[in-house]
N, C-alpha and C positions, 0 to 999 in steps of 0.2 A: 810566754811569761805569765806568771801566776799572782794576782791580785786581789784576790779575793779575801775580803773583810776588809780593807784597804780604802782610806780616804783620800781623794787626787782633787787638788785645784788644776786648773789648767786656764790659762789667761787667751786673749784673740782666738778665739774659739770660732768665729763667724763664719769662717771659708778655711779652704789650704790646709796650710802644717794644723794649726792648730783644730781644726775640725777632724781629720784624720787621727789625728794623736790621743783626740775625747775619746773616739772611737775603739782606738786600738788600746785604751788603758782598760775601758769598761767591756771591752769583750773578754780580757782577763780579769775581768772580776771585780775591778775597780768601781765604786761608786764616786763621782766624778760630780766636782761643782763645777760649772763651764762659763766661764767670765768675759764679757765682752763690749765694749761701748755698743754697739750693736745690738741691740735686746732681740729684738726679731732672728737677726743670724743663728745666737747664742739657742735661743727656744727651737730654730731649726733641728742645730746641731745635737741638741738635750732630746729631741724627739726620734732623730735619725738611732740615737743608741737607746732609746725606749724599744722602737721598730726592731731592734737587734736582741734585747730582751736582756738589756740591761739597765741601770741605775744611771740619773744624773739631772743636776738641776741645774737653769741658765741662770746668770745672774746679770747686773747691767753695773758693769763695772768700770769706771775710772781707773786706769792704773796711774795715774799722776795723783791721784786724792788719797793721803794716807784713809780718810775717812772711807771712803768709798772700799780702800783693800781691805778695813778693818770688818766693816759691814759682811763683807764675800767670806773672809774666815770666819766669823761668828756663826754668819748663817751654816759652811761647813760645818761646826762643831755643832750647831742644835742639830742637825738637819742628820750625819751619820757616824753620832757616835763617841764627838770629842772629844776626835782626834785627825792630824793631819798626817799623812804616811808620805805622798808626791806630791811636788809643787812643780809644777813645769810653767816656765817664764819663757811664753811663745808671742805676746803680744808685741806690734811694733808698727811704726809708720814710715815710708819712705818719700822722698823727695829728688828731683833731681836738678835743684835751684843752683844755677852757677856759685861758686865761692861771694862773688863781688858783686851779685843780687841777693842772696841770703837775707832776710834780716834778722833782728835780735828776737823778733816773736817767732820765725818760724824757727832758730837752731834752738830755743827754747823749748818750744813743741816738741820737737822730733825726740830731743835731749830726753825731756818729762819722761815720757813713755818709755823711750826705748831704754832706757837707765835707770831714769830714777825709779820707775817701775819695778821691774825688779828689784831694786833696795827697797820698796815700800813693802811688797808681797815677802822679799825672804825677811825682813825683820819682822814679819809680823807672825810668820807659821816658825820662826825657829825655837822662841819659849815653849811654843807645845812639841816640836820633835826633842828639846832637847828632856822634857819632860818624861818622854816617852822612849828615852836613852835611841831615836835610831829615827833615818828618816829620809829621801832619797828627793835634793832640789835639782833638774834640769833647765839649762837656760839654753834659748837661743839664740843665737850671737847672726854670725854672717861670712860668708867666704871674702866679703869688701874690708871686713877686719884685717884681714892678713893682706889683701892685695891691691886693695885700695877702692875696688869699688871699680864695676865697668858700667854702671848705669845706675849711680848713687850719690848724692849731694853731700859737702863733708861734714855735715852735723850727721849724717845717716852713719858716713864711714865711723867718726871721731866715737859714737854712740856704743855701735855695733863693737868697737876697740875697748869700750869700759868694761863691756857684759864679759870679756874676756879675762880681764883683770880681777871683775867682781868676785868670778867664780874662784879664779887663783886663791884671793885672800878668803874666801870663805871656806874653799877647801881645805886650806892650813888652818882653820882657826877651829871649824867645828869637829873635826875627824873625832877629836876626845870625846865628842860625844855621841859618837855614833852616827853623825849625819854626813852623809856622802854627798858632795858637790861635786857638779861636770855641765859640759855646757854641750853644744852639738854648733858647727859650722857649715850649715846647708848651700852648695851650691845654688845656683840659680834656678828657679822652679817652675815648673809647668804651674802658676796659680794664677787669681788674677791680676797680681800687682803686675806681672809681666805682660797680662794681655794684651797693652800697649805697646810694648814695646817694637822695633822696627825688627820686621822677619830677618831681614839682614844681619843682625846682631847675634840674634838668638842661634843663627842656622853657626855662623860663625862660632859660638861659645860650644855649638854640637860639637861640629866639627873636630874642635880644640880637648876635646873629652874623649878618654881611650875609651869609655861603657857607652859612647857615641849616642846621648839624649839628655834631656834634662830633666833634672832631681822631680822625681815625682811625692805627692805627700804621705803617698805610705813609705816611702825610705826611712824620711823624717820619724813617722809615729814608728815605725819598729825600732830605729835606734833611740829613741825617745824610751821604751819597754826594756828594751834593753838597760841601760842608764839607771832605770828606775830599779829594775830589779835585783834582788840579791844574786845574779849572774853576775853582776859588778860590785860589788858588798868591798871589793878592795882596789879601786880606782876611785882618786878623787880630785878634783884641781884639775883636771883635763879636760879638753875640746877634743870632740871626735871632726873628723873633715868625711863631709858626707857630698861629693861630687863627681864622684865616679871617674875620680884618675886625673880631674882638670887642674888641680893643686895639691901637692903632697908631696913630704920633706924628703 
């Protein structure tokens, strides 16, 4: 896919989907702001596609602080060009606190980020795509959306179920202007939010998978390019299921 002259935000940048995804925007051409609570991870990631001999600059980004999203767009706009083309909404936290241990700080937390995140980052790049009559937001969501979650706590699920929604009504509202909304729902991932996880589970979720392994983070960043690119210029409001056969309608 082709990017070139092209400005990309891209959120959770530090490891996984979202590092892969820096990667695979800015080897098309994309000059990529890479946003991450994480400042170290993010400067990683911004060097790893420097190494690659492309464009991108880390930033240290709250996605719960409109402040903080406004900061990360602005500097996009000085930084290349003064304009936003792709916004991909990869950041997120999970948990996997019983329902009836939960408390009101931590489904707050989870909520902040994995939601309202996204609503801070797409309200903030959509005055300038619409600006720019055109403009390509990918979000992503989670296979616990749709099935509930096998190693997910329910502010994770409940979270992951909004980004799903979110992308529906923004796919119906901005079409007229050119802005194409779609989200991605990634299987379970070789990252390291699962590194913990008990082999047993994991071997089982293989198992249970016709492509027999787990989502690895270039899947994510290709269907991410894709999403982004005018190859999809007439899909919007959709969730792609990236699991390789474990769930699909």
């Amino acid at each position: 896919m082709e990017f070139t002259g092209q400005t990309a935000i891209v959120t959770g940048v530090a490891r996984g989907f979202g590092r892969a995804i820096v990667r695979r925007l800015a080897r098309g051409g994309a000059r990529v702001v890479a946003g991450d609570i994480n400042l170290p991870g993010a400067e990683e990631t911004a060097a790893l596609v420097k190494s690659d001999g492309g464009e991108a600059t880390a930033f240290r980004l709250d996605v719960a602080s409109a402040e903080s999203v406004q900061a990360m767009v602005d500097l996009a706009l000085s930084t290349y060009g003064n304009r936003v083309d792709i916004l991909v909404n990869n950041a997120g936290i999970w948990k996997l606190t019983p329902t009836e241990d939960t408390s009101e700080e931590e489904w707050d937390r989870i909520v902040n980020v994995n939601l309202k995140g996204p609503f801070l980052t797409c309200r903030a790049v959509v005055p300038i795509m619409k600006r720019q009559g055109r403009g390509h937001i990918v979000n992503i969501a989670s296979i616990a959306a749709r099935n509930g979650g096998t190693m997910a706590g329910i502010h994770y699920v409940a979270s992951k179920g909004g980004v799903l929604a979110l992308t529906k009504k923004l796919g119906k509202d901005l079409g007229k202007y050119g802005i194409v909304v779609n989200g991605i729902n990634p299987g379970t991932g070789q990252t390291e939010m699962t590194a913990d996880w008990p082999r047993t589970t994991l071997e089982g979720i293989i198992k249970g998978t016709p492509l027999g392994r787990l989502v690895e983070p270039e899947d994510i960043a290709d269907a991410v390019a894709f999403l982004a690119s005018d190859a999809a210029r007439f899909i919007s409001g959709e969730t792609i299921e990236v699991n390789g056969g474990l769930l699909c309608d």
